[in-house]
Each structure stands twice: as structure tokens, then as C-alpha cells.
C-alpha positions as a printed Julia matrix, in Angstrom:
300×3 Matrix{Float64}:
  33.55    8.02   66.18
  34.96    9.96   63.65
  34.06   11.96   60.8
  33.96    9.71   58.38
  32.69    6.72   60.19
  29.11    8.63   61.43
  28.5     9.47   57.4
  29.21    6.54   56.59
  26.64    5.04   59.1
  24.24    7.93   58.14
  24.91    6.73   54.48
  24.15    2.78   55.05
  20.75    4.01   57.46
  19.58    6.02   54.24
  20.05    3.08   51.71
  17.72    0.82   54.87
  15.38    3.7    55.16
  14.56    4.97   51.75
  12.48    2.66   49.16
  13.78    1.37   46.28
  12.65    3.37   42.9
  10.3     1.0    40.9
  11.3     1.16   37.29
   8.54    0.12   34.63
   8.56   -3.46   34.08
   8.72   -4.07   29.96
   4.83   -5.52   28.77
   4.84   -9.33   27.44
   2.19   -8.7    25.73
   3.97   -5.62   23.1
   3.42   -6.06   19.83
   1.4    -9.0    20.48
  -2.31   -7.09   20.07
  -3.75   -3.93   18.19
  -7.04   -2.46   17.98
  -9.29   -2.57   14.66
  -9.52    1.01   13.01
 -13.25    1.09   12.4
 -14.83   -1.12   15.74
 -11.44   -0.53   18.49
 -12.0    -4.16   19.39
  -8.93   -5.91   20.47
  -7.3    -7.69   18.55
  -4.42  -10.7    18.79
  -2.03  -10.24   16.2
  -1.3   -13.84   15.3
  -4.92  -14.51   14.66
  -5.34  -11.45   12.59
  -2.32  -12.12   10.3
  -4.22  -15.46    9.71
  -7.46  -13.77    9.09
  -5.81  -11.87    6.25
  -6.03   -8.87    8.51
  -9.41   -8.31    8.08
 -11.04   -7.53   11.97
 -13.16  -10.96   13.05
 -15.41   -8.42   15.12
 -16.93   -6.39   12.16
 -15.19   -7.56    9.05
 -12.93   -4.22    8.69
 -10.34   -4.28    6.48
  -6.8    -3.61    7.76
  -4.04   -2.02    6.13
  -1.43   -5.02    4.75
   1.87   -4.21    4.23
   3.45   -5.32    0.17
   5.23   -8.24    1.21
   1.71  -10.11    2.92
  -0.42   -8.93   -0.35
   2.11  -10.59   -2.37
   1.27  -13.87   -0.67
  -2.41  -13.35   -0.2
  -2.35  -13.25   -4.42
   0.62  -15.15   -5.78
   1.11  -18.58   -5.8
   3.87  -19.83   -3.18
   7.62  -20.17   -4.85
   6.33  -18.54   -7.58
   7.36  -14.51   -7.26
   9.98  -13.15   -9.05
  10.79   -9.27   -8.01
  11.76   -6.88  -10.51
  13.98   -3.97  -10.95
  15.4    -4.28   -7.31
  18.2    -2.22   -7.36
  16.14    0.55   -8.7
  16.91    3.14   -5.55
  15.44    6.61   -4.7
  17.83    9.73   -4.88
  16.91   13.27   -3.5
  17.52   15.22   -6.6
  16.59   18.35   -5.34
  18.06   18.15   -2.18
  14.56   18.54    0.05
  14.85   19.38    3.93
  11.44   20.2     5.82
  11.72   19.18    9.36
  14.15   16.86    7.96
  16.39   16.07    5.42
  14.66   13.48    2.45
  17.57   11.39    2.48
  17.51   10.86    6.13
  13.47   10.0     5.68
  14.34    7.41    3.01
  16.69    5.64    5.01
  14.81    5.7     8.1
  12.25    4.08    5.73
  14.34    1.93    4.09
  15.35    0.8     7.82
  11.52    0.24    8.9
  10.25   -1.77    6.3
  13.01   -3.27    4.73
  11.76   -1.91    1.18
  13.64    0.36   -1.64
  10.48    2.21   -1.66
   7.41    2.71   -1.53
   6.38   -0.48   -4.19
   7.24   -4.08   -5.34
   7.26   -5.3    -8.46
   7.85   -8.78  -10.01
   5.95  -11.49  -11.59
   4.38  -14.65  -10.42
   1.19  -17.36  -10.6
  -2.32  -16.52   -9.7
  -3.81  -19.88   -9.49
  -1.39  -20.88  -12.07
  -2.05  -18.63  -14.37
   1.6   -16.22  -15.34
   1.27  -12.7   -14.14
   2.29   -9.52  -13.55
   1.94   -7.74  -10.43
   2.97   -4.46   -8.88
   1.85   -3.67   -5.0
   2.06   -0.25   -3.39
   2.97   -0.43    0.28
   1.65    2.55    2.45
   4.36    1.69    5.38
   6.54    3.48    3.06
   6.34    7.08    3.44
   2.55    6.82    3.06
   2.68    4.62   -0.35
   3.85    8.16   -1.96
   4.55    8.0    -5.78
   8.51    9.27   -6.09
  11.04    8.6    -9.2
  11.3     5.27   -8.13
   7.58    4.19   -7.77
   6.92    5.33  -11.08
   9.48    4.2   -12.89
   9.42    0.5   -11.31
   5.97    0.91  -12.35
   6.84    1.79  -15.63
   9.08   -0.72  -16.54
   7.03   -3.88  -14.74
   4.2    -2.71  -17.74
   6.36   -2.79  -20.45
   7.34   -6.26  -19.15
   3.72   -7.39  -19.18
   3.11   -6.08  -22.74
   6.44   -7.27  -24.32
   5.48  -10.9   -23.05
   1.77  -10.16  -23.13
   0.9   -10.99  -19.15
  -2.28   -9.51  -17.1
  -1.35   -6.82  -15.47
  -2.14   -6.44  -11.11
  -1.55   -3.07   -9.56
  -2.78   -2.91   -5.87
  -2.76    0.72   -4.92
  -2.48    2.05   -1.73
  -0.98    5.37   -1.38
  -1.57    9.35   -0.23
  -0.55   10.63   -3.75
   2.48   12.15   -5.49
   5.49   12.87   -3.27
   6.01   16.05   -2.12
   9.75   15.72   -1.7
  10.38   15.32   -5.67
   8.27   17.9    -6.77
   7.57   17.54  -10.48
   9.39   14.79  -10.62
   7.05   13.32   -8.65
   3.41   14.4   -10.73
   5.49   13.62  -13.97
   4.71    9.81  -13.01
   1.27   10.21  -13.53
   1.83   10.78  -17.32
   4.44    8.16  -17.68
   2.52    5.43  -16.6
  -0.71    6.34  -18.19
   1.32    6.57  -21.49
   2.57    2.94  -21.19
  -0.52    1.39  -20.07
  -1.65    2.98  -23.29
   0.53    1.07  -25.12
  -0.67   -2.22  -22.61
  -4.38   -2.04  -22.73
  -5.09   -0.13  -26.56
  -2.87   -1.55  -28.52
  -1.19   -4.67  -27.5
  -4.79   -5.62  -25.57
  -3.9    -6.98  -22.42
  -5.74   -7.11  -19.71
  -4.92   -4.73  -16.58
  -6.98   -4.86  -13.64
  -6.76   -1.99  -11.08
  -7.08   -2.73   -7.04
  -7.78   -0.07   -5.0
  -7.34   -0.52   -1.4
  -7.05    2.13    2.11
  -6.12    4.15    1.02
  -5.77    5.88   -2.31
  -5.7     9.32   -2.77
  -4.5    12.09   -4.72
  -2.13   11.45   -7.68
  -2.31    7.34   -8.2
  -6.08    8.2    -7.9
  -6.06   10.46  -10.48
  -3.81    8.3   -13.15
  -2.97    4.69  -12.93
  -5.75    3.61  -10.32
  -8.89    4.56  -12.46
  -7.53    3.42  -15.74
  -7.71   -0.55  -15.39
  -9.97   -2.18  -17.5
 -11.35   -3.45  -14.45
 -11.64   -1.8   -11.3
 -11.41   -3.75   -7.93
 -11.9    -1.6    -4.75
 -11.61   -3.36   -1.11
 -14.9    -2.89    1.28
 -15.06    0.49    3.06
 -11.7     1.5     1.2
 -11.09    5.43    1.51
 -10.34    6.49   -2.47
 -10.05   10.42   -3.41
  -8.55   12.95   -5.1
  -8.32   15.6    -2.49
  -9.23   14.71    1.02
 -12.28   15.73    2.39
 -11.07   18.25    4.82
  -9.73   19.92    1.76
 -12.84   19.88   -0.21
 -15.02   21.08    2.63
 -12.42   23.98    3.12
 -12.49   25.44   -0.63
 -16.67   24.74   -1.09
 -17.39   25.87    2.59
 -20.14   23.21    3.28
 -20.04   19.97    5.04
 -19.56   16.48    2.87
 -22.13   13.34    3.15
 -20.86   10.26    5.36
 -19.24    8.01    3.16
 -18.6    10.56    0.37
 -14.91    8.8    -0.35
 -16.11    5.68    0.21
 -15.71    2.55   -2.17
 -19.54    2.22   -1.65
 -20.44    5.12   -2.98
 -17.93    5.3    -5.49
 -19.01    1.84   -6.97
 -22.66    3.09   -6.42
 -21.47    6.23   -8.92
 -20.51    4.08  -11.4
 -16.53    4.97  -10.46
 -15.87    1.49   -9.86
 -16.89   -2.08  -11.24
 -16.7    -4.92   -8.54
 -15.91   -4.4    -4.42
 -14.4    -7.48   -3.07
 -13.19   -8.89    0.18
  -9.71   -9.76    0.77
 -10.61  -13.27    1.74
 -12.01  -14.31   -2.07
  -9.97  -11.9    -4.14
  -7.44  -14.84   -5.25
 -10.64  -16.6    -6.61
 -12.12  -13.9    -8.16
  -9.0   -12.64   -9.94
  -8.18  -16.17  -11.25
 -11.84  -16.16  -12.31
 -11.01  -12.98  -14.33
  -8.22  -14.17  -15.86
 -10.01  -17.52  -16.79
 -12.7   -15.79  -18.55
 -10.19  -13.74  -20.61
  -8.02  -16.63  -21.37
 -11.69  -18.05  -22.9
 -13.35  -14.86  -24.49
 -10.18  -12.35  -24.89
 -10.53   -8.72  -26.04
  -7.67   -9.39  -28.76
  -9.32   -9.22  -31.78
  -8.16  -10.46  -35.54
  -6.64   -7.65  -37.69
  -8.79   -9.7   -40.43
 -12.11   -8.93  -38.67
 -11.42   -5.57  -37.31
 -12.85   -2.58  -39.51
């Protein structure tokens, strides 16, 4: 026997002999279940997309991405988006771990969003409106350039042609990767819903859903003339951590909690996802019948 021939025999004897590596066999059932936040019960995705996302074990309320809200409130064939091609820039040329363009494309990629809100208007049980919905998929629902001034110009639509105004807000605050940019949003938008709610009198109603924090929080989100918060929704300025930090002493449960906020007085109605429609079109109804627009004849 030669050389060759006995390794070659010692090769074949080792392929016989040794076992075969066992690679991971891919799951079925990916992307098919998730846990609820508050109870970790299982949870089948189908059935919870047709449940509005809220969890059928304890009646939690999880997060919704833009696109589903958008259904949930407007009428179907109905939406018209706004100010599409309205697209973020990094002005100041931010890295941190990474570069901000590379985050917004990555993003972009993810969710198949501009950014970090849609705009547009639509029907609420057949009643003209417009709506803007924060999606916290995005970057966290952070208020950039963009989200502001989509924002922005959605309210000046709804007072030039006098529609109710929706913003669903769900977001961790200003964006850190714009800088001033970023907290200048805060004052733009209050200054037009100025011009919305004092003097043209139309109607905005604010929706404040898990979670909203920091700078939407501290401008557009507490300014509707109504304020709709979601059940157990977390809404702050600074997080807790943060406040505990700086005063050195430990927060109640449920400090940040719509609860407690609407049993402050900080907010007017809490609602569940599965009647909001009904009790926005309600809303609407009764301000189509008794509307704050006043005479100039009558006024003093």
C-alpha cells in the first residue's frame, strides 16, 4: 500500500468514525409570537395585531407602529400623506458610536419611514381631518428638523382649511443628533398651534401614548385643547431615574403614569385603544354641534 493510498483510507475511516456537526435548525415559529411588556404572557402575533395590540391577558397596551394607528383612526381609502419628500439631513455632521447619517438610513431601512412621523389627512367616521402620528420605531419617536417641520406645516394645513387637528405622540424627546435644531421645534410648533387653537379656533386634540417624554412632553403634547392619554401610558419630562438622581430620594409607583397624571389634573380623558375611533368622532360631533368659534358680533 502506498503512501497515499493508507491516508486516504485513514481519511474515508475518519469521515465513518466522527459525527456529523449539528447546525441549529432555523425556528418556525420566529416572528410569529412576543411577550406582553407589563404581564410576559405569550402572545401570537396574528391575534394581537387583531386585538389592536392591546395584551388579551391583562389589557396592556402595546406599542403600535404609525402606519397601524393610522388605520385604527382613519377611515379606509381615505388617508392622504403629506409633505413626503420632506427628508432628514445631518447638518452638523454628528458621529457618536456612529455616524447620524448611517442611523437614519438604517432607520429609514427598518421601518420604511422618512422619519420619525406621518402626516396627512383623512375621515374619522366621516368627518374631514387632520392627523399627524409619531412612530417610536423610528429612532425612539425623536423630534429632529423633519418631525417638526412636517408637524408644522400639517397645522397650518388644518387652520388654512379649518380641520380638527390629531397628534398621537409617542416619542423620547428632542433629538440629540440636531442639537438646537432639534429643541427649536418645540417653539415652532407651539407658535402655530397658536395661530390654530386662539385665533382661527379649531379644535386640536392631543393623544398621548408609551411613551412620551421629554421635549414633545413639554410643548405640543400638553397644549391640545383636549388631552387623550392611553391606559398605563409612561408620560414625563425627565425620566425618573433622572429625577431620583438630582433630588436623591426614591419616586412613588406610578409617578409617570397616565393615572396619576389624569388624577393631577394633567390630563382630561384616558381611553382604550379599542373605543378611541368612537370617542374621537364623538368629540368632533359635539364640536360640529356646540363649536368654540364665536361671532365677532357677540364677542366683547
Amino acid at each position: 500500500m502506498s503512501l497515499v493510498d493508507w491516508f486516504e483510507e485513514k481519511r474515508k475511516l475518519k469521515l465513518l468514525t466522527t459525527p456529523k456537526p449539528k447546525y441549529p435548525e432555523s425556528d418556525p415559529s420566529e416572528g410569529l409570537w412576543t411577550h406582553c411588556d407589563n404581564c410576559e404572557s405569550m402572545l401570537y402575533v396574528r391575534f394581537l395585531k387583531q386585538n389592536q395590540r392591546i395584551c388579551e391577558e391583562c389589557g396592556y397596551h402595546l406599542e403600535m407602529s404609525s402606519t397601524e394607528r393610522i388605520e385604527l383612526l382613519i377611515d379606509p381609502a381615505t388617508w392622504t400623506p403629506l409633505n413626503e419628500n420632506v427628508l432628514p439631513s445631518d447638518v452638523l455632521g454628528f458621529i457618536d458610536q456612529k455616524a447620524y447619517k448611517d442611523r437614519i438610513e438604517e432607520n429609514q431601512i427598518r421601518t420604511g419611514l422618512t422619519d420619525a412621523v406621518q402626516t396627512g389627512t383623512g375621515n374619522l367616521n366621516g368627518i374631514p381631518i387632520a392627523l399627524g402620528v409619531m412612530d417610536f420605531q423610528f429612532m425612539g419617536g425623536s423630534m429632529g428638523s423633519v418631525v417638526g417641520e412636517k408637524l408644522t406645516r400639517l397645522i397650518e394645513y388644518a387652520t388654512k382649511y379649518e380641520l380638527p387637528l390629531i397628534i398621537v405622540c409617542a416619542s423620547g424627546g428632542a433629538r440629540m443628533q440636531e442639537g438646537t435644531l432639534s429643541l427649536m421645534q418645540m417653539a415652532k410648533i407651539a407658535s402655530v398651534l397658536q395661530i390654530h387653537q386662539i385665533e382661527k379656533k379649531c379644535i386640536y386634540i392631543s393623544i398621548l401614548t408609551y411613551p412620551t417624554t421629554g421635549g414633545v412632553t413639554a410643548s405640543f403634547g400638553m397644549l391640545g385643547d383636549i388631552i387623550i392619554a392611553e391606559p398605563k401610558a409612561y408620560i414625563a419630562f425627565a425620566g425618573k431615574r433622572v429625577i431620583e438622581q438630582t433630588l436623591r430620594q426614591e419616586l412613588p409607583a406610578g409617578f409617570q403614569v397616565a393615572e396619576s397624571l389624569l388624577e393631577h389634573g394633567l390630563l382630561d380623558l384616558i381611553v382604550p385603544r379599542a373605543i378611541l375611533k368612537g370617542v374621537l368622532g364623538e368629540l368632533f360631533e359635539l364640536y360640529k354641534a356646540a363649536p368654540y368659534k364665536m361671532p365677532k358680533s357677540t364677542m366683547i
